[in-house]
C-alpha positions in Angstrom: 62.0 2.9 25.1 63.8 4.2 22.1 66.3 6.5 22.5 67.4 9.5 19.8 70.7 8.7 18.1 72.9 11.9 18.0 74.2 13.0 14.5 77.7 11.4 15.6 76.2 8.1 17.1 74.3 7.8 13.4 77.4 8.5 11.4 79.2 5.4 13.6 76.1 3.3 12.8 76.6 3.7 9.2 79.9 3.3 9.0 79.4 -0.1 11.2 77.0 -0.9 8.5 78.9 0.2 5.7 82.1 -2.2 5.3 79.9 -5.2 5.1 78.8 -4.5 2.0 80.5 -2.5 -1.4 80.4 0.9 -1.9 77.3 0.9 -4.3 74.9 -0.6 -1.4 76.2 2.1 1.2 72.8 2.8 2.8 72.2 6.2 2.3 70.8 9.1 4.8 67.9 11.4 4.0 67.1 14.5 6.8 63.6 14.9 7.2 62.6 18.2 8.3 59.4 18.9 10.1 57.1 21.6 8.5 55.1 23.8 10.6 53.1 24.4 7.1 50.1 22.8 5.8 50.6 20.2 2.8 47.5 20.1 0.9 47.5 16.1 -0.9 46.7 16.9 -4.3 49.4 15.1 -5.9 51.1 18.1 -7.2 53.9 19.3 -5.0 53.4 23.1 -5.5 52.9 24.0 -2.1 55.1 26.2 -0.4 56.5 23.8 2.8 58.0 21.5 -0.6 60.3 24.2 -1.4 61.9 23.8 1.9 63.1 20.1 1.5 65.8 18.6 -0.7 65.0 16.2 -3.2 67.0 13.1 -2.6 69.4 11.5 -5.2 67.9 9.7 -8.5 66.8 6.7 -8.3 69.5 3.9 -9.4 68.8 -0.2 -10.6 68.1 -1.7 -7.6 71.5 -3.8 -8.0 73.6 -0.3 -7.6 75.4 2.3 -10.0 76.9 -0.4 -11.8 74.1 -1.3 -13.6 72.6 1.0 -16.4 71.4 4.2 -15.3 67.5 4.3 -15.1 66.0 5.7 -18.9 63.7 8.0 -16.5 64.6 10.0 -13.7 62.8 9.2 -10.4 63.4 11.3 -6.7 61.6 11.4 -3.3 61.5 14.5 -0.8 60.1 14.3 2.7 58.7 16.5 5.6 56.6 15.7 8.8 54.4 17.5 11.7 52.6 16.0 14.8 50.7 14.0 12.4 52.3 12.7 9.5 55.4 11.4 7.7 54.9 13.6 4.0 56.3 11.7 1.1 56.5 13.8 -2.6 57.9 11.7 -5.7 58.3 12.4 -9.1 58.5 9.9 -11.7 59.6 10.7 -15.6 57.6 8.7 -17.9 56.6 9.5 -21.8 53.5 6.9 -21.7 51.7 7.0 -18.1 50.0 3.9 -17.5 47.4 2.3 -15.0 45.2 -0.9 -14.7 44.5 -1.9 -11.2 41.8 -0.3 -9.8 41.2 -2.8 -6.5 42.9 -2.2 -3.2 45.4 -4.6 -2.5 45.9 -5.6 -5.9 49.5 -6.9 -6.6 50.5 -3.2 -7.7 53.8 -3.7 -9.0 52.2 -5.7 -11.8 51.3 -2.1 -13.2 54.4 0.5 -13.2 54.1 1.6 -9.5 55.9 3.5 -6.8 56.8 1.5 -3.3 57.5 2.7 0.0 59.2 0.6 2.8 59.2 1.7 6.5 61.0 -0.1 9.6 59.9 2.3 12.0 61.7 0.3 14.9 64.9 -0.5 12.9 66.2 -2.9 15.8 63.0 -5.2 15.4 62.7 -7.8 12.1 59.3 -6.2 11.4 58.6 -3.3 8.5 56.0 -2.7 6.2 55.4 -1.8 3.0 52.5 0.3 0.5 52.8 0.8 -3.4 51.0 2.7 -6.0 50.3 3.4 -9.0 49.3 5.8 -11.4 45.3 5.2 -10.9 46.3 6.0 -7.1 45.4 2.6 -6.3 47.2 1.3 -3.3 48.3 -1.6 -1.7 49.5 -1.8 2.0 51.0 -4.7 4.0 52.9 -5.6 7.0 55.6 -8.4 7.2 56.7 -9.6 10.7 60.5 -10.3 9.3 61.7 -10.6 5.6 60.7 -13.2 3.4 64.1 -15.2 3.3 63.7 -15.5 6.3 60.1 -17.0 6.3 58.5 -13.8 7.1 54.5 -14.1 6.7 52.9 -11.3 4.8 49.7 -9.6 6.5 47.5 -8.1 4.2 44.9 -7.5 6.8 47.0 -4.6 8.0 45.5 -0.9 6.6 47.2 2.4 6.7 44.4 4.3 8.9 43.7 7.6 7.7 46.6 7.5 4.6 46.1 10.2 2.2 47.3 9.5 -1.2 47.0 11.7 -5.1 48.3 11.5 -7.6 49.2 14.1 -10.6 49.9 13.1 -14.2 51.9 15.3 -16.4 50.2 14.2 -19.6 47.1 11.8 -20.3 47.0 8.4 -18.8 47.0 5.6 -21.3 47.2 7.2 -24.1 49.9 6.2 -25.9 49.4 8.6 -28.3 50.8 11.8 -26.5 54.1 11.9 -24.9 53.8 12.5 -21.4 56.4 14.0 -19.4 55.2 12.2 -16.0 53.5 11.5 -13.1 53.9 12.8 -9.4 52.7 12.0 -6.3 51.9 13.2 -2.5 51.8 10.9 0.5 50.5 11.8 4.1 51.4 8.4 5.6 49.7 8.9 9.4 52.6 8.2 12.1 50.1 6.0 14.1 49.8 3.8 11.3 51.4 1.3 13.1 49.5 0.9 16.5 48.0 -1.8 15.5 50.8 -4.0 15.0 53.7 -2.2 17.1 53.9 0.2 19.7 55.7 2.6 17.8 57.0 6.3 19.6 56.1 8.8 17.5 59.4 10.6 15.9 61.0 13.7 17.5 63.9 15.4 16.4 67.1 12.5 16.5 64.6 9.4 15.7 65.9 7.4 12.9 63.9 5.2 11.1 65.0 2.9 8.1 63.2 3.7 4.5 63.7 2.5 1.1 61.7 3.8 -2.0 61.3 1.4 -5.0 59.6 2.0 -8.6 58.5 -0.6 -11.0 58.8 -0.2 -14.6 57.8 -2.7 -17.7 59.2 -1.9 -21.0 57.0 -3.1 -23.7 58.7 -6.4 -25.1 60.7 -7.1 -22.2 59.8 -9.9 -19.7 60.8 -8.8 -16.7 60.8 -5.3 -14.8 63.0 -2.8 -14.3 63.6 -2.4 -10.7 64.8 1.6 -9.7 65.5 2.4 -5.9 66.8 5.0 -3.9 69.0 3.3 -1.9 70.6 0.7 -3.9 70.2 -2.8 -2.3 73.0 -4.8 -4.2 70.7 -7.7 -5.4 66.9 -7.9 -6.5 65.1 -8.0 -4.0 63.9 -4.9 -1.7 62.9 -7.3 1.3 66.8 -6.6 3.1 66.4 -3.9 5.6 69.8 -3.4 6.2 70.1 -2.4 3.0 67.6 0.5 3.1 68.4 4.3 4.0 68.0 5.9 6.9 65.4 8.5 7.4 66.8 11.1 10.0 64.2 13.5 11.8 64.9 16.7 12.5 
């Protein structure tokens, strides 16, 4: 049975957390408030239950604020019901651009968004989903990280996910200058039944969460890699380096 962790028990936790690692990989918090207001998934974050949660910080380089800043600004907010975990991102980008049109195509080889969820933070086990600008999606589950010879399971689907996606311009057409894409996420909180018995969320739950967004530069060999909460190295797969998600 998991147990709720009061606001003090969750501020120890992070601070248990925290000295291991330097200042620019301090896991961050996000409060997730639930919404007693229908989200309609259309990919453009004008309905009314958005304007009641806080966008989180701008995304950073994946290695932490030491690195150069991002060149375009990226944020998440989040809300949930009975239902579902609501995710909202918007992602500045002058030339919005999509290939992949198959699901569980290797997304990040187009500029995507990613979402990783350890929904039982004292397991090994999380999963991931990315996306990209065709709202093409690609979902997996990993029983522990890959440095640690974690197996990835494609098999695994997000039953009843609802995904859209909005572009603030023309996608690829390099032509205009686009000021962006955004995007709306209802990711189902039974998701995970069939790989983990999973409680749904109440208020106290805390989850771990981590947000990442790909982006190739024209000319440049290897990709950008902007987070949320910065994870100190390149590689996303260290779940004690993501937020926490806090339900309220």
């Amino acid at each position: 049975m998991i147990r709720p962790l009061s606001t003090l028990c969750l501020a120890v936790l992070i601070n248990l957390v925290a000295p291991a690692q330097d200042t620019q990989t301090t896991p961050l918090l996000y409060d997730c408030y639930r919404t007693t207001t229908p989200i309609r998934i259309d990919g453009k974050l004008d309905d009314f239950a958005w304007t009641k949660a806080k966008w989180t910080s701008a995304f950073v380089d994946i290695e932490g604020t030491a690195k150069p800043a991002p060149r375009f600004r990226t944020r998440v907010k989040m809300l949930w019901d009975d239902k579902y975990l609501y995710i909202a991102a918007e992602l500045q980008e002058p030339n919005v651009t999509a290939t992949l049109r198959k699901h569980d195509s290797v997304i990040f080889h187009d500029n995507d968004f990613e979402v990783f969820i350890k929904p039982l933070p004292q397991t090994e086990s999380y999963y991931e989903f990315e996306m990209n600008a065709l709202n093409t999606g690609w979902d997996l589950f990993l029983n522990k990280p890959y440095n640690e010879n974690g197996k990835p399971d494609n098999s695994w689907d997000i039953t009843n996910l609802k995904t859209a996606v909005a572009v603030q311009g023309t996608l690829n057409n390099p032509k205009d200058t686009d000021q962006g894409w955004t995007i709306e996420i209802a990711y189902p909180l039974n998701a995970f039944d069939s790989r983990q018995d999973v409680p749904r969320p109440h208020d106290g739950t805390v989850w771990r969460i981590n947000f990442s967004r790909v982006e190739w530069k024209p000319g440049q060999s290897k990709e950008d890699n902007w987070v949320w909460s910065p994870q100190g190295v390149i590689n996303m797969h260290i779940p004690a380096r993501w937020g926490y998600l806090h339900f309220h």
